[in-house]
C-alpha positions in Angstrom: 26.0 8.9 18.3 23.1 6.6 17.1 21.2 8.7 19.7 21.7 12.0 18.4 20.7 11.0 14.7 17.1 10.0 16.2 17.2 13.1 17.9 17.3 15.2 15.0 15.2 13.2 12.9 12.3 12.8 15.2 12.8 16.2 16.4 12.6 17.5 12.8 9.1 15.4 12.7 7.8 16.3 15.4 8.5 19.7 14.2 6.1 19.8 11.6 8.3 19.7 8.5 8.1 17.0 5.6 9.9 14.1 6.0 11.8 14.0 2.7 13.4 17.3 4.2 13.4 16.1 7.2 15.7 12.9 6.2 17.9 15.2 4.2 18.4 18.0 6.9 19.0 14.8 9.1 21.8 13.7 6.8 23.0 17.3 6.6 23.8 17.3 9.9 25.4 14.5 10.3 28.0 16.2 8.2 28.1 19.1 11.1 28.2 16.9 14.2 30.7 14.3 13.1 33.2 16.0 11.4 35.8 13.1 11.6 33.3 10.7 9.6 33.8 10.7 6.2 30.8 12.5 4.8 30.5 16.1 3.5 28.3 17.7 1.4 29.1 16.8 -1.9 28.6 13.4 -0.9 25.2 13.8 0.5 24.5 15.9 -3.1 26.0 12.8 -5.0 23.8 10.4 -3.2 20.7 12.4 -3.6 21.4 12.4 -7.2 22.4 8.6 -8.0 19.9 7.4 -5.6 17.2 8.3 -8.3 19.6 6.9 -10.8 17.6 3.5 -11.4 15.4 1.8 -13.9 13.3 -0.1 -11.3 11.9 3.0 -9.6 10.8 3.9 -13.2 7.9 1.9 -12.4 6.7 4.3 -9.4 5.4 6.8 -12.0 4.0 4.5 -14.6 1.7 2.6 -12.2 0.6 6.2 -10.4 -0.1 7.5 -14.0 -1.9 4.4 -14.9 -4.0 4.0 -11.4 -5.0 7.6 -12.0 -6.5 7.1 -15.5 -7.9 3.7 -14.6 -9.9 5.8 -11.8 -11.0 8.9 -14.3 -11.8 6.0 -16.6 -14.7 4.6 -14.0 -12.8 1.4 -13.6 -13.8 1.1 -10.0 -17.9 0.9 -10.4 -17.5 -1.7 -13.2 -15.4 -4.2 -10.8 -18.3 -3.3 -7.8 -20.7 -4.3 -10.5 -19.2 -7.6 -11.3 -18.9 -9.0 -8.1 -22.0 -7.1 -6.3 -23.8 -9.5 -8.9 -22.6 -12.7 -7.3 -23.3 -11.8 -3.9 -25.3 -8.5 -3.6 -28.3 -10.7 -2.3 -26.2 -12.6 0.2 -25.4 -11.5 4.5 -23.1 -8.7 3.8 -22.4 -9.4 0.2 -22.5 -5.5 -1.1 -19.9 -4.3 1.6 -17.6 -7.8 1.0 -18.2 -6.8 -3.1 -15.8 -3.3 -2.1 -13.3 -5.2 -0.3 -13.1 -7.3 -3.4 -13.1 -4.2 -5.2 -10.4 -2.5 -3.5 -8.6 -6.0 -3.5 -8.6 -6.0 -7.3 -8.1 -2.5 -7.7 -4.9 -2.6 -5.6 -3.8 -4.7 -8.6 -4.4 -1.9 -11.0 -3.0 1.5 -8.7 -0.6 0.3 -6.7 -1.4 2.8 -4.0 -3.5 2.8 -0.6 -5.0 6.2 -0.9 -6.1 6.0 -4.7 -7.9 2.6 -3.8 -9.4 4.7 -0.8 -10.2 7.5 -3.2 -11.5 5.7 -6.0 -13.8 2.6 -4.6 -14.8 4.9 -1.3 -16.2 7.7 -3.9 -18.3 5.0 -5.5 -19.4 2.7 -3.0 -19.3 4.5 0.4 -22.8 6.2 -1.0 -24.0 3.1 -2.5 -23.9 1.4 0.8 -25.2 4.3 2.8 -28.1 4.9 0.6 -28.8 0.9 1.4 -28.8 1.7 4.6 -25.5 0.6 6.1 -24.1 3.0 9.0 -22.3 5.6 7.3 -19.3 5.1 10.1 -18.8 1.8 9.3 -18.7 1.7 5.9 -16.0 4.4 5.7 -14.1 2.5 8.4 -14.4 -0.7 6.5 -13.2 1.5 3.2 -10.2 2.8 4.6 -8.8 -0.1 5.9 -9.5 -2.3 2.7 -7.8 0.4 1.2 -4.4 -0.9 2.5 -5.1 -3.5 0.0 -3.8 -1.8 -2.4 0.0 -1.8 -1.1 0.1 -5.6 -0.8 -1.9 -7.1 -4.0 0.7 -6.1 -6.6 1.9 -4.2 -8.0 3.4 -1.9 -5.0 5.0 1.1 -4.2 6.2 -0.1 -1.4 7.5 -3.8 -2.7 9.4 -1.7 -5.2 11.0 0.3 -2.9 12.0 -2.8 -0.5 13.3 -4.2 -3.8 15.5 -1.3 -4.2 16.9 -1.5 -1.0 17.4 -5.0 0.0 18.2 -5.8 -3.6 15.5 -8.4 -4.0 13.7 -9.0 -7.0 10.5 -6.8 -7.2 8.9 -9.2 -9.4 9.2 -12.0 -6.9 7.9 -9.8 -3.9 4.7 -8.9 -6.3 4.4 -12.8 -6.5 5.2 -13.2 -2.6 1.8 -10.3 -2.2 -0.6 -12.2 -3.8 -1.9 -14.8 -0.9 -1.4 -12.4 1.6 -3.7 -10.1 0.0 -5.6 -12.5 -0.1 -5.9 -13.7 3.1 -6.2 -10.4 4.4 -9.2 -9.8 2.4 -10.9 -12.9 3.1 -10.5 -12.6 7.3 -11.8 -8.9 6.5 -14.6 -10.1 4.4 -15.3 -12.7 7.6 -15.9 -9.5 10.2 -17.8 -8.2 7.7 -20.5 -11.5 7.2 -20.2 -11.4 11.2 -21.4 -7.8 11.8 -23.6 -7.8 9.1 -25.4 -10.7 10.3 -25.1 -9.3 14.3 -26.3 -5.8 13.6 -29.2 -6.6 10.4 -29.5 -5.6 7.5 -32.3 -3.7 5.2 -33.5 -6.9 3.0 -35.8 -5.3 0.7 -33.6 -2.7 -0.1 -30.6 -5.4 -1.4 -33.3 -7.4 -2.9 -33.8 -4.2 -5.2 -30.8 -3.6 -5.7 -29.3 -7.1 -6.5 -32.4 -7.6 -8.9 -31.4 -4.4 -11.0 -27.8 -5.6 -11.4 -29.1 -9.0 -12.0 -31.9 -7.8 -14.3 -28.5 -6.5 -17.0 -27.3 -10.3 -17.1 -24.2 -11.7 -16.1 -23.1 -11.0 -19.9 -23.6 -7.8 -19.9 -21.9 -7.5 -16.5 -18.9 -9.4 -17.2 -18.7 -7.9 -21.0 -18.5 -4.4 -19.0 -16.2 -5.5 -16.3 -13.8 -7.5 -18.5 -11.4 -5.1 -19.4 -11.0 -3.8 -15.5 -10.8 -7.4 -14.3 -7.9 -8.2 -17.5 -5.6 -5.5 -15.9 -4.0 -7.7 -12.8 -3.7 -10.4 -15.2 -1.7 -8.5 -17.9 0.6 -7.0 -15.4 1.2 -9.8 -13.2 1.4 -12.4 -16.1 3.6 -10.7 -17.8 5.9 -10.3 -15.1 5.5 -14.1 -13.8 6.1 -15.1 -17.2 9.4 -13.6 -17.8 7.9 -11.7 -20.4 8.3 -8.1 -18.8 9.5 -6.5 -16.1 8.2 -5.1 -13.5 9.2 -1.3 -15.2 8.1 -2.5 -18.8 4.7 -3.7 -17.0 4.2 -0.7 -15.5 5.0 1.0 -19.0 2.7 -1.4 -20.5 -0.5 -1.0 -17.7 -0.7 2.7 -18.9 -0.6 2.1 -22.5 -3.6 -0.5 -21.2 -5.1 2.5 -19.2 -5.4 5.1 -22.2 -6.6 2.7 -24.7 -9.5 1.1 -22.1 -10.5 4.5 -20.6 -10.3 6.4 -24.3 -11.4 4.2 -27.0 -13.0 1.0 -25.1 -15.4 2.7 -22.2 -14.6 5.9 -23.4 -14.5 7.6 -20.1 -12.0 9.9 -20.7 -11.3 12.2 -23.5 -8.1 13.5 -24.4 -8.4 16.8 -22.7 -8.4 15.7 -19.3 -4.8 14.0 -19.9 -3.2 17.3 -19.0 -4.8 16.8 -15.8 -4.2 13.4 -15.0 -0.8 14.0 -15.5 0.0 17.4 -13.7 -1.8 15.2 -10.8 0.4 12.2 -11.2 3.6 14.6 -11.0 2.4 16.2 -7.9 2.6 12.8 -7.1 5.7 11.3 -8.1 7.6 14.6 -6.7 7.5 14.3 -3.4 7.7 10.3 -3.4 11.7 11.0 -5.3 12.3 13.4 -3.0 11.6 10.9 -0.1 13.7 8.1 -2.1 16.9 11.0 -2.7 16.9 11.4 0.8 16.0 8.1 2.8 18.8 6.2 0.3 21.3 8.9 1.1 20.6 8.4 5.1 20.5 4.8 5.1 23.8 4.7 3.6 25.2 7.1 5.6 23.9 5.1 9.0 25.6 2.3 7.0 28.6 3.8 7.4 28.5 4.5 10.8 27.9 0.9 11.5 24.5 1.7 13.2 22.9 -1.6 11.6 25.3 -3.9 12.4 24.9 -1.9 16.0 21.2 -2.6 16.1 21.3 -6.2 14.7 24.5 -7.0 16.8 22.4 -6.0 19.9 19.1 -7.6 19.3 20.4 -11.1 18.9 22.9 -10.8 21.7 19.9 -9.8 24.0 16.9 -12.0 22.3 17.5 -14.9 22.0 13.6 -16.4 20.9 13.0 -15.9 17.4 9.5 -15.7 18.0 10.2 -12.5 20.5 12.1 -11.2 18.3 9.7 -11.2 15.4 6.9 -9.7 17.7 9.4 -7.0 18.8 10.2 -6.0 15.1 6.3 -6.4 14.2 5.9 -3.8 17.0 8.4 -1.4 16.4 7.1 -1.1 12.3 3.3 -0.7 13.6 4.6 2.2 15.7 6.9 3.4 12.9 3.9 3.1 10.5 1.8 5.3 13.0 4.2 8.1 12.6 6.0 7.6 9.5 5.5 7.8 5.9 5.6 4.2 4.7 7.8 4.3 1.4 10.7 6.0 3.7 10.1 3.7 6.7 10.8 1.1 4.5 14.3 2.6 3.2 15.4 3.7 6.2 14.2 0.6 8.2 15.2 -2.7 5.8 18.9 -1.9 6.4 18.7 -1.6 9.6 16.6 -5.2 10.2 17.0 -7.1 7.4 20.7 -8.3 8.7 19.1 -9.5 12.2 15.9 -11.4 10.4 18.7 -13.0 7.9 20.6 -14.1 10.6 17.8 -15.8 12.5 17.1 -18.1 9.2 13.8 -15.4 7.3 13.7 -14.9 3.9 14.4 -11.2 2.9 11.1 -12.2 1.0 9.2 -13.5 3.6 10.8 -10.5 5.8 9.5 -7.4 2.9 6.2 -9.1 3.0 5.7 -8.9 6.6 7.5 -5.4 6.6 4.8 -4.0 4.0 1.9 -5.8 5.2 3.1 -3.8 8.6 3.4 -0.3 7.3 -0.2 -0.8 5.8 -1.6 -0.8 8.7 -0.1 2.7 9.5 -2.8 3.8 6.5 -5.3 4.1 8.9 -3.5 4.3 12.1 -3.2 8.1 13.3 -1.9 10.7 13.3 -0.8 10.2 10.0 -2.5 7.7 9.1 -2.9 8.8 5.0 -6.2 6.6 4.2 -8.1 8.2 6.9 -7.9 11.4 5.8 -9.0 10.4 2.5 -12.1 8.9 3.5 -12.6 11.5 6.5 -12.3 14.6 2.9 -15.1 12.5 0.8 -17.3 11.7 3.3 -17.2 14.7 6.0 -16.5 12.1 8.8 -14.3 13.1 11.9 -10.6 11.9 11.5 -10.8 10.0 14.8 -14.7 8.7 14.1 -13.4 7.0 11.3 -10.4 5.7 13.1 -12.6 4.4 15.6 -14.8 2.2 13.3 -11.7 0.8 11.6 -10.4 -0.5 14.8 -12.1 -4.0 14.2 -10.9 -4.2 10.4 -7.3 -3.0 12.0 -7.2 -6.1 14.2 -8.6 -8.0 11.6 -5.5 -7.0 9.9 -2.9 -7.4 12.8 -4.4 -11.2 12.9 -3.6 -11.4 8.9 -0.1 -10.2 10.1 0.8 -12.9 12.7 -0.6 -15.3 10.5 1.9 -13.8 7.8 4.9 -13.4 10.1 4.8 -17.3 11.5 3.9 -19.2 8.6 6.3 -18.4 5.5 4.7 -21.1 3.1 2.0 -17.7 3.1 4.4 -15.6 1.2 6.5 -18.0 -0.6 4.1 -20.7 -1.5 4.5 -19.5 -5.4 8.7 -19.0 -5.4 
């Protein structure tokens, strides 16, 4: 039975079509092969219809809306600017400045490809023009990118809230070291090839002198708004004063006052725009959540998680095998998979067998989405990739190739993550 389900469902990948209709015409025809289960069609149409039925995934559109004005409101060069003043000068300071960058703006969008899209369109030809290999600096771009799905808030936190029932607040807090941490081993490959491969001096020296040459005021005054974002949205939810959907409510309220009235970036004619954009968004992202709800529940009901969990602890008996196994099996889902329904379809299925063995579902939805990041800029679907390869005219697979070490980099982050819980949970 379980078989035949991942039959059709890879076979419905693999056949080119879009995997919200391909989890829906997967839970369609579970309704035509077992006819004795009690499913039918009005069933699958309820579930498609009350799995959008929830205040929490409010949030998905309010923090896309608000990551896309923050980036039409320049919010990107004026973080780069900040921290590119502090260590532009130093061993690999300007291309450690856009990990920063996309670290902190992974607190404002909430999204791995708008991080990619908006730091990589202002730094990737920054760093060229100062004479860093154009291959490596969009490698190094598109992996830092994945950022963006760890530092909160998250897209994908939100939807492992929604289906392990954990708080999404909490897993935003659970995000924050190992966003950290992430970044920091990246920015430590980054000081290491740097420092291997040379660097053009003068050329920083010119360049740190004309950022230093505006003063740290002036910097900081210009940058203060961007860098007040993260701590608005995250201290209002660690507070108790919000939650996560009123935060995400509030960060675009933030967004359209900052970009229109404080930098005035944006006028009021390009809101049409932004928001037909942030709807071609959010529609396929429901239409993912309709259908990956309705099929987890209905492999729920055919006891194909308990199946799964009931035959990995009966056969594996190490917990640290186990982990690796799982840690495995998401990288080569993430490779193939888009993440947001890998994660709905997935957390029922091992969330029962990492409770069992004594893991947090907190510690378990950070691994899990630290995990599926990876699968940004793994191919063939890795999504960051092709973002960078579109801005920069780079070959898919060159790009791929130069983000190998920044991918490992990340794998390390992720064993680090999966073996020591205090990482996730040192703040609940």
């Amino acid at each position: 039975m379980i078989a035949i389900i991942l039959v059709v469902f890879f076979g419905t990948l693999l056949a080119g079509i879009p995997i919200g209709v391909a989890v829906a015409a997967t839970s369609v025809s579970c309704v035509l092969m077992f006819p004795n289960m009690p499913i039918s069609a009005e069933y699958i149409y309820r579930c498609l219809c009350t799995a959008l039925d929830s205040t929490t995934l409010l949030a998905v559109p309010m923090f896309i809306l608000s990551g896309n004005l923050m980036a039409k409101g320049g919010i990107s060069k004026k973080l780069y600017d900040f921290f590119a003043y502090f260590v532009g000068n130093k061993t690999g300071g300007m291309p450690i400045a856009a990990i920063i960058t996309c670290l902190f703006y992974g607190a404002i969008s909430g999204s791995a490809p708008a991080t990619v899209a908006a730091v990589g369109a202002m730094t990737i030809p920054i760093l060229i023009d100062l004479g860093y290999d154009k291959k490596f600096v969009v490698g190094m771009v598109a992996t830092a990118g994945g950022l963006g799905v760890i530092i909160p808030p998250s897209l994908p936190f939100i939807m492992y809230g929604l289906s392990s029932g954990e708080s999404v607040g909490t897993l935003f807090i659970c995000g924050i070291v190992p966003g950290i941490l992430i970044a920091l081993i990246m920015s430590a490959y980054t000081y290491f090839y740097c420092k291997t491969h040379g660097e053009d001096k003068e050329k920083l020296e010119e360049n740190a002198k004309t950022i230093r040459e505006r003063g740290l005021w002036n910097v900081f005054k210009e940058g203060f708004f961007a860098l007040l974002t993260p701590v608005i949205i995250l201290g209002g939810i660690y507070g108790g004063i919000v939650t996560p959907t009123e935060a995400a409510t509030i960060s675009v309220v933030y967004a359209l006052v900052v970009s229109l009235f404080i930098y005035r970036t944006m006028s009021l004619k390009d809101l049409l725009p932004i928001t037909s954009a942030t709807v071609r968004s959010c529609a396929p992202i429901q239409l993912i959540v309709a259908a990956a709800t309705c099929f987890g529940r209905i492999l729920t009901m055919m006891q194909v998680p308990q199946t799964i969990a009931d035959t990995l602890t009966s056969t594996i008996t190490s917990k640290i095998a186990l982990l690796l196994i799982i840690n495995l099996f998401l990288l080569l889902v993430g490779m193939v998979m888009e993440t947001l329904a890998a994660i709905l379809i997935l957390t029922p299925i091992f969330l029962p067998v990492v409770v069992a063995m004594g893991m947090s579902p907190l510690h378990f939805g950070v691994m899990m989405v630290v995990n599926l990041a990876i699968g940004f800029v793994t191919p063939p679907v890795g999504v960051n990739l092709y973002v960078a390869s579109n801005m920069t005219d780079t070959p898919v697979l060159s790009v791929a190739r130069y983000a190998m070490p920044y991918i490992l980099m990340f794998i390390i982050a992720l064993l680090l993550i999966t073996f020591i819980p205090s990482i996730s949970l040192c703040f609940v």
